[in-house]
Each structure stands twice: as C-alpha cells, then as structure tokens.
C-alpha positions as CSV (number, residue, x, y, z in Angstrom):
1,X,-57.4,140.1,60.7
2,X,-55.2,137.4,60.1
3,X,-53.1,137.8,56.8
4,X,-53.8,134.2,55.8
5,X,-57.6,134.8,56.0
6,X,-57.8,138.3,54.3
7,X,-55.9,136.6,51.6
8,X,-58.7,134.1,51.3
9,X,-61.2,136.7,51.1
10,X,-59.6,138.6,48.3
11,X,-59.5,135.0,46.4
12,X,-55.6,135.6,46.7
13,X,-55.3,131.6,47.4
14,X,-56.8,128.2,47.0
15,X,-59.3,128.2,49.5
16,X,-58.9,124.3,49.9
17,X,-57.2,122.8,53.3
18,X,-53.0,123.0,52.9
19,X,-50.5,121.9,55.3
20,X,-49.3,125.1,57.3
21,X,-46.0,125.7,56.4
22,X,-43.1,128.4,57.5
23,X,-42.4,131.5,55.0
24,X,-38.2,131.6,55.3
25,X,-37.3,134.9,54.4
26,X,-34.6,135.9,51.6
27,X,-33.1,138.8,52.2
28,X,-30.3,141.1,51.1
29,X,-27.2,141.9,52.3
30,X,-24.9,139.1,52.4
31,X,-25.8,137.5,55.2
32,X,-27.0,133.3,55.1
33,X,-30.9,133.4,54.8
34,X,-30.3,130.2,54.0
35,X,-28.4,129.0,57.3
36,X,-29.6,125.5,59.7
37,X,-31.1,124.1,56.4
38,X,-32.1,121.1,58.5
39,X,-33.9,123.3,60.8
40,X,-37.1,124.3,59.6
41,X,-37.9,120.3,58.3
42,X,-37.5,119.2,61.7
43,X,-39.4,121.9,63.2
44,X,-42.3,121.7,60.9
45,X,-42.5,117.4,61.7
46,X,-42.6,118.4,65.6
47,X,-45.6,121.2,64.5
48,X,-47.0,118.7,63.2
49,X,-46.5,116.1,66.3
50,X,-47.5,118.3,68.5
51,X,-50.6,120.9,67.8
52,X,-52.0,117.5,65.3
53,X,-52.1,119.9,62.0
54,X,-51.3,119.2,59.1
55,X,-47.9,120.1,57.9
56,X,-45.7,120.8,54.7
57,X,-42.7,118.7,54.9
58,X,-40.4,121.6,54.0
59,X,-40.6,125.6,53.9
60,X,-41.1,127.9,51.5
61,X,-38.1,130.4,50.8
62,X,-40.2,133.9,50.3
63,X,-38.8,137.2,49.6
64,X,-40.7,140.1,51.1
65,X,-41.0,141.6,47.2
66,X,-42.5,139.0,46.0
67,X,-46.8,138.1,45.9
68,X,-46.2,135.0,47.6
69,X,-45.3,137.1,50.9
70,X,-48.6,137.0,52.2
71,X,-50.0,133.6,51.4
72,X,-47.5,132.5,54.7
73,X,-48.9,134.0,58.1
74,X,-45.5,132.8,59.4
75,X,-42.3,134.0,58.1
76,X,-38.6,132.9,60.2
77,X,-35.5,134.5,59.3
78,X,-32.2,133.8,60.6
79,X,-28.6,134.2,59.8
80,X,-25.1,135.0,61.0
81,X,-24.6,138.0,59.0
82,X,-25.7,141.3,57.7
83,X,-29.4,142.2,56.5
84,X,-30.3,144.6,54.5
85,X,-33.8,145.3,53.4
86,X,-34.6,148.0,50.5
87,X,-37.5,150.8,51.2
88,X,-40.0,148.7,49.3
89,X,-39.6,145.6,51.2
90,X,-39.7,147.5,55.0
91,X,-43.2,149.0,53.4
92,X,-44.7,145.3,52.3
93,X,-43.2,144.0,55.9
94,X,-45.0,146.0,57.4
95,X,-47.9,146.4,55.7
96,X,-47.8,142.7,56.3
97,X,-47.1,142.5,60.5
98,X,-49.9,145.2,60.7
99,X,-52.4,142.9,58.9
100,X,-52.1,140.4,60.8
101,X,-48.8,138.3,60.0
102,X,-46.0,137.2,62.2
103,X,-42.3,137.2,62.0
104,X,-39.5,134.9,64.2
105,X,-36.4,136.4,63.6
106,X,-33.9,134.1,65.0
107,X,-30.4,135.6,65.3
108,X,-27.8,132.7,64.4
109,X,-25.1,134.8,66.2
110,X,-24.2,137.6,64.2
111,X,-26.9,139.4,63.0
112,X,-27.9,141.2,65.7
113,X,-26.9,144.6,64.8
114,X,-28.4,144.6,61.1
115,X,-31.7,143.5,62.2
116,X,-32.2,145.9,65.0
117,X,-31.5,148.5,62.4
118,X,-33.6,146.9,59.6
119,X,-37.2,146.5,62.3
120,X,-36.6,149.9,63.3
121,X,-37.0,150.6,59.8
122,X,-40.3,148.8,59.9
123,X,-41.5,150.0,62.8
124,X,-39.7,153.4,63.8
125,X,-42.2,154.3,66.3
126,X,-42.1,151.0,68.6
127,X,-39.4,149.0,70.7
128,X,-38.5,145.6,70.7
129,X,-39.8,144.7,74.3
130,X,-38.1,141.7,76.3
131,X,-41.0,139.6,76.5
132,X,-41.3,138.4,80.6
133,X,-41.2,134.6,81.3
134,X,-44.8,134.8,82.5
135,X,-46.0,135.8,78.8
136,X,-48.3,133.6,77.7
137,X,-45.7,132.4,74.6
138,X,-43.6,130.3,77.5
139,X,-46.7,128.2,78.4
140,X,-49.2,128.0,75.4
141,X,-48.1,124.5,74.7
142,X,-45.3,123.6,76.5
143,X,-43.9,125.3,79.8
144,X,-41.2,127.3,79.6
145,X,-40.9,128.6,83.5
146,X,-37.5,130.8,82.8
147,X,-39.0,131.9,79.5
148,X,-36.8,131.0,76.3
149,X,-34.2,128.1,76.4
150,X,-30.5,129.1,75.9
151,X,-29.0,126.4,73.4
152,X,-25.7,127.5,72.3
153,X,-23.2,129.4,74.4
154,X,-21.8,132.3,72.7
155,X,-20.7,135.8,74.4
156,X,-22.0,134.9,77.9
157,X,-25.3,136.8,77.3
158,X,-28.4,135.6,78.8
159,X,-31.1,134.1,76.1
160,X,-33.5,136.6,75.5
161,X,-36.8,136.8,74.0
162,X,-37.9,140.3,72.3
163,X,-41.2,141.7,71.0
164,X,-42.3,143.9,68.7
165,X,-46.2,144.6,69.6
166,X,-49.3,145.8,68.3
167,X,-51.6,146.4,71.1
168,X,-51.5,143.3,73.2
169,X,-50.5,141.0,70.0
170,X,-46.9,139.8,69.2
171,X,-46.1,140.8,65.3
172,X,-42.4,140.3,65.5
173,X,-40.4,138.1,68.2
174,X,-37.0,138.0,68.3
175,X,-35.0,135.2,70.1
176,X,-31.7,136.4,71.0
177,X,-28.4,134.3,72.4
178,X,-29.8,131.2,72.4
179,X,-29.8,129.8,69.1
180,X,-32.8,128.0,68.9
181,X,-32.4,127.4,65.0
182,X,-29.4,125.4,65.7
183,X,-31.1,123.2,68.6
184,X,-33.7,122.1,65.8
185,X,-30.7,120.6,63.6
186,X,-30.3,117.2,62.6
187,X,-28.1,115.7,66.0
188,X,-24.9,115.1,63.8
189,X,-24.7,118.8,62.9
190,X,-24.2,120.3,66.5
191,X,-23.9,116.9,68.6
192,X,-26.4,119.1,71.0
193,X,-27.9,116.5,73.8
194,X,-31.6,115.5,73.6
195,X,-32.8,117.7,76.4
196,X,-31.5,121.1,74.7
197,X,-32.6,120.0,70.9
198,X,-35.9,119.2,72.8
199,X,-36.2,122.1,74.7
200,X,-35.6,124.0,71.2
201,X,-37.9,122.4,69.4
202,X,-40.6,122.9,72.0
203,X,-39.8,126.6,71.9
204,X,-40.2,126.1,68.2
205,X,-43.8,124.9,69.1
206,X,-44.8,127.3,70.9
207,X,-43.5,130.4,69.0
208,X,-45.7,128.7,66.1
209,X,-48.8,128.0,68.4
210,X,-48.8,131.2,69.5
211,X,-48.7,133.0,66.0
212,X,-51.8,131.1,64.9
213,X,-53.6,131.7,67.8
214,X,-53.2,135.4,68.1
C-alpha cells in the first residue's frame, strides 16, 4: 500500500488535493543534504509540465526522525560526502520503503561508499541490482534506450542505474556516475548544453512517474 494513502487512512494528513512534492532528505554525517539547491525546483516545474499534476513549487527538507517522513511518498537524497544514519532512522526508513514509499538517492560524486554502507543497513538481506535498460523506468514517460543518461564526467565509470526491490517493485533507486542532480540546475551553474540538462530532467520524470505508479 502506498505510504501516502495509508497515511490518509490513519487521518495522518489533510485529505484535500495538494501539489505532489519531493521529501529531500537531511541526514547526518557531514556530507551536503543540501547540495544542487536549484535542482529539485526545476525538476518539480518539469513534473509538473510533463505528467500535468499539480506541483509544489519547492521541496520539503525531511529528516527520516521526524513525523513528517511519511506524509512524502518520494524522498531524494544526494550529496558529495559522507552519510551517516543512526539505528532509529534505518528502522523508520525502512519501515517506510516496505510500506510503500520510494527513495532516489542521487550520488553527487562522493558519496558512494557511505550510502552503500547506510542501505545495507536498511536492507541487509537484499542487493542493490543494476536495473537493465529495458526496465520499464527508461520508457514509462520518456525513452531512455541505453537506460540512464550520463551528465557529468567524473572517474570514467559508466552511468548506472541500481535497485533495491521488493518483489517486482522498485523501493530504492540509486543513480550512479551520472549526475543527474546537477543536469537539473539552473544553466549558469554547470554551463551543461540543452540536450544533457534535458535528458536529466526527463530522467527526473520518469524516476518520479514511475514511483507513483508502482
């Protein structure tokens, strides 16, 4: 069941139409939650464009200890350094991926390592699973025939989508080497051509269309 709607059933929220918004997650550690702050804005406007819901014009900063966790079905956390989530927050996390909720995790080039660690800790009994470009996530909107788009060079490793699955449902997916957070910037702040910030932000898209769909 959809965390969003169980919430609604346990009178946990306003019943009344919102805009959809994105959950950006706060964490520990040192590393910047708070990183691309033009991202998510942009991103949310394309949503908008794009699936023809309504939309908040910013996100919400949530942190995974607080009751506001799971009034956002979408939560997106990036960053270029290290996370670090206590034992109570990898319980509500996935408490909250099990009922229902779903997680981009965006590495911003660096934070790899710490977030490998920290979903294991979440889920130590599944893998993150490189998600194949014929998965439905590349073509639920727009068509992504390679599978996810590679916007900023870095170490020379291939863009990579991951997974972390319940049954056939995506809770978690990770994009890897291809900072797509950067690719929704405002142009000034990476000077990125139109065809790579759109191929980002039709990534974006999908990711998001796929979450509410599944």
């Amino acid at each position: 069941m959809c965390v969003l709607l169980l919430a609604l059933l346990l009178g946990a929220v306003d019943p009344g139409p919102a805009p959809f918004t994105i959950g950006r997650v706060k964490y520990g550690g040192g590393g910047d939650w708070y990183a691309d702050p033009s991202s998510l804005p942009n991103l949310l406007r394309r949503i908008g464009d794009d699936l023809g819901i309504a939309v908040a014009e910013r996100e919400n900063v949530v942190e995974l200890s607080s009751a506001d966790l799971f009034r956002h079905p979408f939560l997106y956390l990036t960053g270029h350094g290290e996370i670090r989530l206590t034992d109570d927050e990898v319980s509500r996390l996935h408490r909250f991926l099990l009922g229902g909720g779903f997680l981009h995790a965006d590495d911003n080039y660096g934070m790899d390592a710490s977030f490998r660690r920290e979903i294991a800790r979440v889920f130590p009994d599944r893998d993150l699973v490189v998600l194949p470009p014929d998965h439905p996530i590349f073509s639920i909107h727009h068509v992504f025939p390679q599978g996810v788009p590679k916007i900023h060079e870095h170490d020379g490793a291939p863009a990579q989508a991951l997974a972390v699955m319940d049954g056939e449902r995506i809770m978690v997916v990770y994009t890897f080497s291809c900072d797509l957070g950067d690719g929704w910037e405002d142009e000034r702040v990476h000077n990125d051509p139109p065809y790579l910030r759109e191929a980002a932000l039709k990534m974006g898209v999908n990711i998001v269309a796929y979450a509410l769909t599944h």
